[in-house]
Every structure is written in C-alpha cells, then in structure tokens.
C-alpha positions in Angstrom: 68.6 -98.5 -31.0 66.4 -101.3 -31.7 67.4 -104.7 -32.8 65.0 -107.5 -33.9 66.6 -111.1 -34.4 65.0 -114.2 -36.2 66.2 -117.6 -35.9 65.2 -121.0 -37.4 67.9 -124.3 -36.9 70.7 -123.4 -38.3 70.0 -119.5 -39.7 69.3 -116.8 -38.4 68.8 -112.7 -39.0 68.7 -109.1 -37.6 67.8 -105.7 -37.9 69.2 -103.0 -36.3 67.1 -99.9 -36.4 68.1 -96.5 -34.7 65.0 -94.1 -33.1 65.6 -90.5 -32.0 64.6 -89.9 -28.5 64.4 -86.4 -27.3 63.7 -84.9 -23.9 60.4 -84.7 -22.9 59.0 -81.4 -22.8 60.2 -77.8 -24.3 63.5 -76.5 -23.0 63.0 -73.2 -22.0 66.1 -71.2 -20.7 66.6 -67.8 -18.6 70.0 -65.8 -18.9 71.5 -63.0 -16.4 74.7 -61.2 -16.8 76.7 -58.4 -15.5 80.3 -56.7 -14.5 82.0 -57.8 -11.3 82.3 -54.2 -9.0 82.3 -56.4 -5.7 84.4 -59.3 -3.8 81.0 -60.9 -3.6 77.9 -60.6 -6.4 74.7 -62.4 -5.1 72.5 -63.0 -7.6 68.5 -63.7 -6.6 66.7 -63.6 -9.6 67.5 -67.0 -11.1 64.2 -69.0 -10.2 62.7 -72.3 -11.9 58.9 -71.6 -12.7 56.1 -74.1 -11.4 55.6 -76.0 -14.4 59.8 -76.9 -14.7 61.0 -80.8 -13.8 63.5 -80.1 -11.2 65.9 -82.6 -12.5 66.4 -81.1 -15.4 67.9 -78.0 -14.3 71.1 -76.7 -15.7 72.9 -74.1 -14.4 76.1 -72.9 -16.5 78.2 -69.5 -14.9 80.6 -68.1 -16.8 83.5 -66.1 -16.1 84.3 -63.3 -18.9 87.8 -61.8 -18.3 88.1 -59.3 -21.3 86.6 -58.2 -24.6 88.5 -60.9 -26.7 87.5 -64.1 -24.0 83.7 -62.6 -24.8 84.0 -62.4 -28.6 85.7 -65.8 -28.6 82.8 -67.5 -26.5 80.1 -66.2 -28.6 81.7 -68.1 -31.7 80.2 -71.5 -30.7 77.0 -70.4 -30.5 77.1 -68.8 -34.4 78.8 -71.5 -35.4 76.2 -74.3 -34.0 73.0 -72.8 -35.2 71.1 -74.9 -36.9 69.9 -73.3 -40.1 71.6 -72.1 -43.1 70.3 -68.7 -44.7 72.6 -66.0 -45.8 72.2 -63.7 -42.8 73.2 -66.2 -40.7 76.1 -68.0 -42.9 77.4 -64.1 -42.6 77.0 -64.1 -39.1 79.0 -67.5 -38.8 81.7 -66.6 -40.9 82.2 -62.6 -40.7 82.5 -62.5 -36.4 84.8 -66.0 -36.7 87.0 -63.4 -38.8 86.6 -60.6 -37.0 88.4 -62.7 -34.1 90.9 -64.0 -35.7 92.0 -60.1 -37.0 92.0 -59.3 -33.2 94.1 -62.1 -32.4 97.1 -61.4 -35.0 96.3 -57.8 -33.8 97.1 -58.4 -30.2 99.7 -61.6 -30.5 97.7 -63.9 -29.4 97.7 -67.5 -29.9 95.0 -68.7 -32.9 91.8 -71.0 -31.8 91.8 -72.8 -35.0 94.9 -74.5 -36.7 95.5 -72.0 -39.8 94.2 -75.1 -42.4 90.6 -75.7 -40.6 90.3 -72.2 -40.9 91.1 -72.2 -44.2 88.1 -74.7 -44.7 85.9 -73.4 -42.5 85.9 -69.9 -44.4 85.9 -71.5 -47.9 82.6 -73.8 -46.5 80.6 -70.3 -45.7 82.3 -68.2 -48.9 80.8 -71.6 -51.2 77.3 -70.9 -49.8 77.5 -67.5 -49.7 78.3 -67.9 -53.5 75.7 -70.0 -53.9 72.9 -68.1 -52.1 73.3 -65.0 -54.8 70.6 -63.9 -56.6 70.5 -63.5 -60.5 70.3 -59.7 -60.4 73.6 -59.7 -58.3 71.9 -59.1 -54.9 71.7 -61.3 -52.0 68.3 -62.1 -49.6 67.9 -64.3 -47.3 67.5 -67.5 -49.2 68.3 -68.6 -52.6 65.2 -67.5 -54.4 63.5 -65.2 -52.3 63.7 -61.1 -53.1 66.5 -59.2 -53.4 67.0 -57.3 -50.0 69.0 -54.2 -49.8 70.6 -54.4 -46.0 71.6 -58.5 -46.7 72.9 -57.8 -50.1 75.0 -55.0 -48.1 75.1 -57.4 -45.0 76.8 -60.1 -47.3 79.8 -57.2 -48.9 80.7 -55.9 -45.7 81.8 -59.5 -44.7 83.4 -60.6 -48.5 85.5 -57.2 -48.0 86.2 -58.1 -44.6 87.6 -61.2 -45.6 89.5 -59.7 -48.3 91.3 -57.9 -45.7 92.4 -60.8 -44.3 94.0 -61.8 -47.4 91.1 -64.6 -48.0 90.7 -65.2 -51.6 87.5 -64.1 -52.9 85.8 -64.3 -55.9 86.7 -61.2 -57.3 83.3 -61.7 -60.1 80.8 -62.5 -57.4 82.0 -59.6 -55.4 82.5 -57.2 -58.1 78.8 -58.1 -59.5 77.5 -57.9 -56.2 79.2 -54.0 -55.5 77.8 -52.7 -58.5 74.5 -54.2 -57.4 74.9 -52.2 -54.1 75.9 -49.1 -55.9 72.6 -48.9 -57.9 70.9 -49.6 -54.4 73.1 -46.5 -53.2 72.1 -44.3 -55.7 68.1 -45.0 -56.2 66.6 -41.7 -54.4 62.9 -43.7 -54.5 64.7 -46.0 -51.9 64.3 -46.3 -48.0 67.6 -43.2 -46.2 68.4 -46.3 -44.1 68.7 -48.7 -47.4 70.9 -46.1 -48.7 73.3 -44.9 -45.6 74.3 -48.7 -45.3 74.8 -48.9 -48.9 77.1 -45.9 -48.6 79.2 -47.3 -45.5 79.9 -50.4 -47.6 80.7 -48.9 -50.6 83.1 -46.1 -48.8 84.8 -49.5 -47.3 85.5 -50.7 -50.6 86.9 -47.3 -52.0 83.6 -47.6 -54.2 81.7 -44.2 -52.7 81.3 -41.1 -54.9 81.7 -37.7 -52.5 79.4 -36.4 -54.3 76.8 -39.0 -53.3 77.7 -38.8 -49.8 77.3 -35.3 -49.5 73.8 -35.9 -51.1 72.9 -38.3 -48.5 74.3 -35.8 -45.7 72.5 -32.5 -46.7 69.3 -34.9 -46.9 66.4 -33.7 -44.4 66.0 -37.3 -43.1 69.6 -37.5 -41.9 69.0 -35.6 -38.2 65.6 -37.6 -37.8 67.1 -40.9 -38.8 67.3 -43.3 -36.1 70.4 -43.6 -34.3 71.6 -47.2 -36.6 71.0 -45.3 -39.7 73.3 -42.0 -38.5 75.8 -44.7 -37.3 76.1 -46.2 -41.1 76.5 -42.4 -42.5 79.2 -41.6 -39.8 81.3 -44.5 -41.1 81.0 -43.6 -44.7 81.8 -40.1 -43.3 85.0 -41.2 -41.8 86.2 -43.8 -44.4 86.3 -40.6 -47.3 87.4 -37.9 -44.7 84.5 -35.7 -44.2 85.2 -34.3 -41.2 83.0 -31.5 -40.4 80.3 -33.3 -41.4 81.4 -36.2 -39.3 81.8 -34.5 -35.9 78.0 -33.5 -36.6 76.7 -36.3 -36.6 78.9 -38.2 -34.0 77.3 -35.0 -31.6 74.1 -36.4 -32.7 74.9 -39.9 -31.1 77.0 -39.0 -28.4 73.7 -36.3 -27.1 71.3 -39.3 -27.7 73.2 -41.9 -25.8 70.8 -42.9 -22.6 72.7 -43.7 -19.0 74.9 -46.6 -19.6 75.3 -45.5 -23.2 72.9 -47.7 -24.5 71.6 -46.5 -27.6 68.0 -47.8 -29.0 65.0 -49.7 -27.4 65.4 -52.2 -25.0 62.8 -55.3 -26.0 62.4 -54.0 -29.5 61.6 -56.4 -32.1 63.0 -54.2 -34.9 66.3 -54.3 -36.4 66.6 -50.6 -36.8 65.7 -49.8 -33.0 66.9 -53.2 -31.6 69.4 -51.5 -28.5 71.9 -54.3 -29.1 72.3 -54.4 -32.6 72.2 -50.2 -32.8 74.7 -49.7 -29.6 77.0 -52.3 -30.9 76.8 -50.4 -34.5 77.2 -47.3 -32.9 80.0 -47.9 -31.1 81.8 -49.0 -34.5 81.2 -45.9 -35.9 82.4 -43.4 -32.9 85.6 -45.8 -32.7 86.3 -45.2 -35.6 85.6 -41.1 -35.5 87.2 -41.1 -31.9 89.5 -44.1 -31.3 89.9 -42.9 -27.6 86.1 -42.0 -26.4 85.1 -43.5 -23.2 81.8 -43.9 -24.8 82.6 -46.5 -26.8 84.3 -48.8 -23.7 80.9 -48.2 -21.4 79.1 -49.0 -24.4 80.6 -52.7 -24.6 80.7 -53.0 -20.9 76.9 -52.0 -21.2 76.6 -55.0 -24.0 78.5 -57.7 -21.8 76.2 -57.0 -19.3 73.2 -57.8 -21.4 73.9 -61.5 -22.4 71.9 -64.3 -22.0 74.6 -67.3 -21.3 77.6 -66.4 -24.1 75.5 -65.0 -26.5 72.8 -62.1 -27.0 69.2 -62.4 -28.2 69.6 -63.7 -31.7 72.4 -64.4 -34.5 72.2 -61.0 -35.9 72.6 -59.2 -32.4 75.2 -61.5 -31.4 77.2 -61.0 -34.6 76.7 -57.3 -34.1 78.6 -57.2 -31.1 81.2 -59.8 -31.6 82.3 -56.8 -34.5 81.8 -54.3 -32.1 84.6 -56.1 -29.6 87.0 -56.9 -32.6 86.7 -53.7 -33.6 87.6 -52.5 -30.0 90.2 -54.9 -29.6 92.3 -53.6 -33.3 92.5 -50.0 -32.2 92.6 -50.0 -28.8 95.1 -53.2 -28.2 93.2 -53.6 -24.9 94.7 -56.5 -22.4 93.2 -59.2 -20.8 92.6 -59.5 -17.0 95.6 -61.0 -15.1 94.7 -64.4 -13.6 92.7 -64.4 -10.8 90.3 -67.2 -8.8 86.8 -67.1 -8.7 84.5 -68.6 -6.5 80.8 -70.0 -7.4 78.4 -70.8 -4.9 74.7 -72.7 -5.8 73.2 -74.1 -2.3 75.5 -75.9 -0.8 77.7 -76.4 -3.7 80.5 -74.8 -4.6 83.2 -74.8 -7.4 85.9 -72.4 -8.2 88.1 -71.8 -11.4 90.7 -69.9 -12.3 90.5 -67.5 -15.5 93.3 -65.2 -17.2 93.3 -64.1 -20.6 90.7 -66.5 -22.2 87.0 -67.1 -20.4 86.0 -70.0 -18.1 82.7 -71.6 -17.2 81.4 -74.3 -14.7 78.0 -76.3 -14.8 76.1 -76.4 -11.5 73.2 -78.7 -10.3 70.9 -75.9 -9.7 68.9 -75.8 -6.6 66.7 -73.0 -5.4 68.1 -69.6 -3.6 70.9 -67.2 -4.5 73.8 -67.7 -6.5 76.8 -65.8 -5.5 80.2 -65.2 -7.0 83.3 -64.3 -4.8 86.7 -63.3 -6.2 89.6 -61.2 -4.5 89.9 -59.4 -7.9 86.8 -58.2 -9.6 88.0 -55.6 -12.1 87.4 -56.3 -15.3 85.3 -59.2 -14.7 82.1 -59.9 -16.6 80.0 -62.5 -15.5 76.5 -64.7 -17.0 74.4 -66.9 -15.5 72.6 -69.4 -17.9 69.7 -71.4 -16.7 67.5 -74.0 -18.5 65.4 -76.9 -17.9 62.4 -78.7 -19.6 58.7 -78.3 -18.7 57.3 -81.1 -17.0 53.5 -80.9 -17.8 52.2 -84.1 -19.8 50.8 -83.4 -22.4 51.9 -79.7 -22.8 49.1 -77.4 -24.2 49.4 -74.8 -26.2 50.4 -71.5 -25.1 50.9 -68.0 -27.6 52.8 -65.1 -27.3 52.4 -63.0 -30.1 51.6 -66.3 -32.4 48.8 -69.2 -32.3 49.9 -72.6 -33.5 47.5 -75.6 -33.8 48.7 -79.1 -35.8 46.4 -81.4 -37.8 47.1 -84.9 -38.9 45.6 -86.8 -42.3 46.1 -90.0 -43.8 45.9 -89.6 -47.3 44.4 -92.2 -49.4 44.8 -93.1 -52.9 43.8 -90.2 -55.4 44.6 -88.2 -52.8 41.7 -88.3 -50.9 42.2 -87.3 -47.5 40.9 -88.3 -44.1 41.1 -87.3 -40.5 42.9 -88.9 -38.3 42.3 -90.1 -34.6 46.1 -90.0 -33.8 46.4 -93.5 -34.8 47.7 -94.9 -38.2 49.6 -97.9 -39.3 53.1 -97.8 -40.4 53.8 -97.0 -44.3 50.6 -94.6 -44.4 50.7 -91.5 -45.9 50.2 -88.7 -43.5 50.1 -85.5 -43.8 50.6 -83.0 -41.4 49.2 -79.1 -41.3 50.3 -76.1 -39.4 48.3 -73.1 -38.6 50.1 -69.8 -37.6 48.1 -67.5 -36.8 49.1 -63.7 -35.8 47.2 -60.1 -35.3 50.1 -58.0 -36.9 52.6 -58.4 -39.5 56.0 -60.4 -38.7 58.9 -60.2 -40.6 61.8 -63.6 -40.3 59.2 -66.5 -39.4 60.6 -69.5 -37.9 58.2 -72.4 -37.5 59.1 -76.0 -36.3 57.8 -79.1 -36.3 59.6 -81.7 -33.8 58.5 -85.0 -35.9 57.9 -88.4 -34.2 60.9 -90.8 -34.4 60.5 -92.8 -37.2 59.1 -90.6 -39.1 60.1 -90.8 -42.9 59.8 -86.8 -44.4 58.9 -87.0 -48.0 61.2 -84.1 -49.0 59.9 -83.7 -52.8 56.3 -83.7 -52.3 55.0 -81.2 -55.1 52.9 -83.8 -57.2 51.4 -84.8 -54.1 47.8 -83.6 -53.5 45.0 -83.2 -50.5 42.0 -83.3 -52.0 39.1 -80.8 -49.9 42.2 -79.6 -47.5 43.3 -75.7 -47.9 46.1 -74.6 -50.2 49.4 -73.8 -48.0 51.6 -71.2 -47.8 54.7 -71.6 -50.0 57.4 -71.0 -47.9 60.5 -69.1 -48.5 62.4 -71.9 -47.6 61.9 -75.2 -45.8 64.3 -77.6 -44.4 64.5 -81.0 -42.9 66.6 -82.4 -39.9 67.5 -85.5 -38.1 64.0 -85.0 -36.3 62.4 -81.4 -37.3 60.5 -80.2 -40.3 61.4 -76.0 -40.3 59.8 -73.5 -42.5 61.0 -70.3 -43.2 58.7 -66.9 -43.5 60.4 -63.9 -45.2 57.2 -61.9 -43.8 53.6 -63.0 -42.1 50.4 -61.3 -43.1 48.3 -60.5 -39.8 45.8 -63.4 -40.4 46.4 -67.3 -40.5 48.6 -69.0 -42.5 48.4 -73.1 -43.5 52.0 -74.7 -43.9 52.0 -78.6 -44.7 54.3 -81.2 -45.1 54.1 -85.2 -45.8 55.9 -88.2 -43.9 55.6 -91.9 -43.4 55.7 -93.9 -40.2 58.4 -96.5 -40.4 58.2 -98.2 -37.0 55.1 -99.1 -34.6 54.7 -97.6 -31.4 53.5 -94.9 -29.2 54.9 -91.5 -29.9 55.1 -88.5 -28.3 54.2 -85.5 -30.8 55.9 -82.8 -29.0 54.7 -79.4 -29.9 55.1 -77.5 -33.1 56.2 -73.6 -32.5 56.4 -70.4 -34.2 58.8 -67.6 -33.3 60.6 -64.7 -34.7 63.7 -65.8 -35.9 65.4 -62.6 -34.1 63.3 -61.7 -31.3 62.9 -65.8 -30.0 60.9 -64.4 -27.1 57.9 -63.2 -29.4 56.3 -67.1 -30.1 54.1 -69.6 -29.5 53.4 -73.2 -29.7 50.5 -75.9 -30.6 49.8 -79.1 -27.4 51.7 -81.7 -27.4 49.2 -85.3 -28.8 50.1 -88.8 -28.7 50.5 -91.0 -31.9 49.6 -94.2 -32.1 51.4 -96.5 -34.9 50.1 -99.6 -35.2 
C-alpha cells in the first residue's frame, strides 16, 4: 500500500493506492504419497532442484486416517480453484455432495452448518443454470459447443443432488435429459458418448432396455477401453441385466494390473487417464459387487497416488472423491482409532494425533529423509507436499510440450501500433500478445498471463484495433483476476496460436513481468512458459 500526502499551510491531501506484490519466481511443487505398513516410513525422494530459493521451501505432511478424512481434505482444493467452467463448477459442487451423503450415511458430524450449505449448492446450481446451452446441452463454457460427456457430466451431478432432496430446477433438468437421450440414441455418435449417456439416463429411470441391450450386443463393447465398459456396467446394474453385467465386470476384474490399477499411468487422456478410469471402475464393480476386495485395493491404490490432498487435476480429483463416497454408503467403513504420529525433517520434529478426521503439519524443509513413525500404522495413508519458488532472475523460458513467448505494444492513436523497449509511461495503451505454440493437438488450454501491479485490464476491448499486428485467436473463454489475464482453449491446432489482450499502467515504477504459461488444464505437468522481462513505467 502506497500513500502519497500533500500539504500547503493549513490543507493538506492523500492518496492511498494498493499494489499487488507476488513472490518472485514460479512456484513449482512435488507430491508423494502412500499407505503406512511400518512403525517407521523413510521417505528419500523429496529433493529441492538447483534452481529452487531455499527459503522458500514448504513442506506440508499429512496424515490420512480413513476414506471419509481423504474425501473431506480434497474438498478445499475443488472448492479454491480459481476458474469457473462447468466441469469444474460440477467438480466443486457434485464431490462437496457426495461427502455430505457419506456423512448422514455413517452418523457423522456435518463440516458445514446445514444453511452455508444450503448457499453454497444454490451458488454452483445458479451457474450451472446459467452455463446451459440453447439446444439443452452443456460444454464447458457458456457459448462454446455442446459436448456430450459434460452435458452428461453436469446430469449425473443435478440427479445426484436431487437425491439429496436439493431442489432443482425440474425444466433445466428435464430439458437437459431429453438432450442426453437424443445423445444416447444417435448410432453416428462416439460408443463411449453413448455408454455414459446410457449410465445417466439408467440413474434417472430414463433408459429404454431395449437401447441398452443395443449398446451391449454392439462389437465395440469388448474392445472399449476399460472407462467406457465401466459406464455400461452401471447402466447394466441400475435396470437389472444381470447376465450381461457379470460379463462385463469379468472384463474389468481380468484387466485389472497389480495394485488394481486400471488405465495408463501419465496419460494425458481422459479415457485412459489411470485415476479417473480406476476411480470409475471401482464405482461400477461396487455397485455389481458391494463386497469385492477389488474395489478397497483400488482406493488404497488411489490414496497412494496423491500429490498433497489432491490428485493431478479437478476432474481426477472429483473422480475419486465419488469413488470414496461411494465406498463409504455401501460399505459403512470406520475410521482409524486415534493414534500419534511422529514426523521427522532434519532435526525437526513434530507429532500430531489423528482419529476419525485427517491431520497435517508444515515443516521448514531442509535436505535428507523424511521419516514418519507411529505405534499404529494400519489404515494410515500418508502425503508429502513440497513447494518452493525458483530463484533464477530473470527466469527464461522453458517448454514442455508447449512454447510461450510475450510481446509488448503501445498503441497509438488510430490504432497504430509500435514496439516497445519494455518502457512506457503510465496511462499508455499497451497491448500485450501471447504465442502458444505446440507440435500436436491439445484439448482444455489454460494460458496465463501474471500482469504487472498496476496494471488496468481493459476488459471490453472488441472495438479496439492493432493496426499491421496478427489477428488472435478468439478464445473460448477469457477471464480477468486480481493480477492474471487467463484464456481458455476448448482445443489447440498443432501450430501457433496469437492470444492478445489490452491494459493500462496506472502507477510508475519498475515491474517485474513474471512469465506467462501454457498448460493443459488436466494434465498441469504437460506446459511451458515465456522469460520473465522487466517493465519500466515511467
């Protein structure tokens, strides 16, 4: 906060005027997780690269003492995240839900009092509402396409919700079934479109036999990847098919790797992504065989693979916090009994004591093992979360599996444009351009643009022009924060890709322009990210 003060005899005046400062650097973060066997865990593999400041190394353990303490500590995470389209509104909303069935389930006390609840569900249902399409359907943003697995994504959630006795809109939701039933029933669409489709509808008592049998005696069905079988064997078991059921549960339960872990590990596809499909599978063989020991080393298997309290992305994590709830309504599984638990970082060491709901404990990190001692191990899961910011001034560019580079211009009256030397005076014009670049096709873009404080976003900038400069890429959506200009890309030709947007400086200076990036928006780990410049205002 800045403040400016004038005074002449008897008067005088001030301004007050409030500047975002943000680290410097990019935070980068490492995760490690697992399932207490042992008195003592050591864990080695948590190391701070070259380029990381020492001093800003965080190091949060947490404690995990049953499936409900997990689901519960992933909530924040949904709940935080910074951007607003309908996958991840559903992801906020349905898992938040999902807990709160468990807890009635099993007794236990609510998180939330039952009237913030009652708001926080009506604030996602409002959007929700407001992010359908037209032809009844739901994407990812207001206008963008139709897409069949969000519009299906969004119904599973509404019903859910339903069952909860949360008052829906019984239009939006009866416009939006009959949407998902002509997906259902167009043969010229995708099998995996249509079995997810068919598990949503056979949910909402909505599913023709007929048109399930179809979709079974199809030739895809034994070929379809594991996800796609998972959706069938729900809609098998909602309308009572069971011959045809146990057939395709064989198919999963034979395909299951060590672990039972079903999918790729690393993938950057949703239909092979081994989170999101072994969480899904799981559902489905819980619900075709409440008591297979499958399904618990599958979610063992899951806890294991979190980074900090969450998984890779919204999507995954929402996955699995259904998976759990899911668990916990049929099974009625207990929590762990209270035990102590001992964390050791260096010389430092700090111990908590968890029972039925999860702990966690902030460490100054300093190089060599971690280690985790407890009397009682059983049924503990444990993560390790480490992060820390880059300490290399300026930072330069780096790309994995995109290429960003930024470009500054003041523009001039008539919209003639010129380039700038990193300097310009405050109340200029500037506009700023964005290169992505990428050798294959992406699908779900996120690209950021961390703006200099005192930066002014011109948020309706249609009529404004850049005379000799390329035409950008509309967006599918593009949103400004406190201090970050984000675009949104439904899909990303191989190729490169202009996106632009206009501010003004406020407030003279010397700024640090930290990097823009590019990323998938579900696989965070495929990205990439233009150097870091200095601004001058003056």
């Amino acid at each position: 906060e800045l403040r400016a003060e004038a005074r002449g005899g008897e008067d005088a005046d001030a301004v007050v005027q409030s500047v975002d400062v943000l680290a410097h650097g990019l935070r980068s973060a490492r995760g490690l997780a697992g399932h207490l066997t042992d008195p003592r865990t050591e864990i080695d593999s948590l190391t701070l690269p070259a380029s990381a400041d020492p001093a800003t190394a965080r190091l949060v353990v947490r404690i995990t003492p049953s499936y409900l303490a997990a689901l519960e500590q992933a909530l924040p995470y949904l709940a935080g995240y910074p951007y607003g389209c309908t996958e991840q509104t559903m992801s906020r909303l349905g898992p938040d839900l999902a807990a709160e069935r468990a807890r009635r389930l099993l007794g236990r006390p609510t998180v939330r009092e039952a009237a913030e609840l009652a708001k926080f569900v009506a604030a996602g249902l409002a959007r929700l509402y407001q992010l359908q399409h037209e032809d009844r359907g739901w994407g990812w943003w207001e206008k963008d396409a139709t897409d069949a697995f969000m519009t299906a994504y969004v119904l599973e959630g509404l019903l859910q919700a339903q069952a909860l006795e949360t008052v829906v809109d019984a239009d939006r939701l009866e416009r939006g079934l009959a949407r998902l039933e002509a997906i259902a029933a167009d043969e010229s669409r995708p099998y995996h479109d249509r079995a997810y489709a068919a598990s949503v509808l056979a949910r909402a008592k909505r599913l023709d036999v007929r048109q399930l049998d179809r979709l079974f005696d199809r030739q895809e069905r034994d070929d379809a990847p594991a996800l796609v079988r998972a959706y069938l064997l729900e809609a098998l078991v909602a309308l009572h098919r069971k011959k045809e059921a146990d057939h395709v549960a064989k198919t999963l339960r034979d395909e299951a790797t060590t672990g039972a872990v079903w999918g790729e590990a690393g993938s950057t596809r949703r239909e092979t992504d081994a989170v999101e499909v072994t969480a899904r599978v799981a559902r489905a063989l819980l619900a075709h065989e409440p008591e297979s020991d499958l399904v618990r080393a599958a979610l063992d298997g899951l806890l294991g693979a979190r980074s900090g309290e969450r998984w890779r992305s919204t999507r995954d994590t929402a996955a699995v916090a259904h998976a759990l709830a899911d668990f916990l309504a049929v099974r009625k599984a207990a929590g762990a009994v209270e035990t102590q638990v001992t964390v050791r970082v260096g010389d430092e060491a700090k111990t908590i004591s968890t029972g039925a709901t999860a702990a966690s404990m902030a460490l100054e990190f300093a190089p060599g093992r971690v280690s985790i001692e407890t009397e009682r191990p059983e049924g503990l899961f444990w993560s390790a979360h480490l992060t820390w910011f880059d300490r290399a001034e300026p930072l330069p560019a780096a790309e994995s599996g995109f290429r960003v580079a930024r470009r500054w211009f003041r523009v001039l009256d008539g919209g003639r444009v010129e380039t700038l030397e990193e300097t310009f005076a405050p109340g200029d014009l500037v506009l700023v351009e964005i290169e992505v670049s990428t050798d294959v096709a992406r699908d779900h873009v996120l690209v950021v643009d961390r703006r200099i404080a005192s930066a002014d976003p011109i948020r309706e900038d249609r009529d404004l022009t850049a005379a000799g400069r390329p035409e950008p890429r509309d967006a599918d959506h593009r949103q400004f924060d406190r201090s970050e200009t984000a675009f949104f890309l439904t899909r990303l030709e191989p190729g490169t890709a202009v996106l632009r947007y206009f501010f003004r400086p406020t407030l003279a200076g010397s700024y640090h322009a930290l990097p823009a990036s590019a990323e998938l928006l579900y696989y965070p780990e495929v990205r990439g990210h233009s150097a870091e410049a200095i601004l001058e205002v003056r």
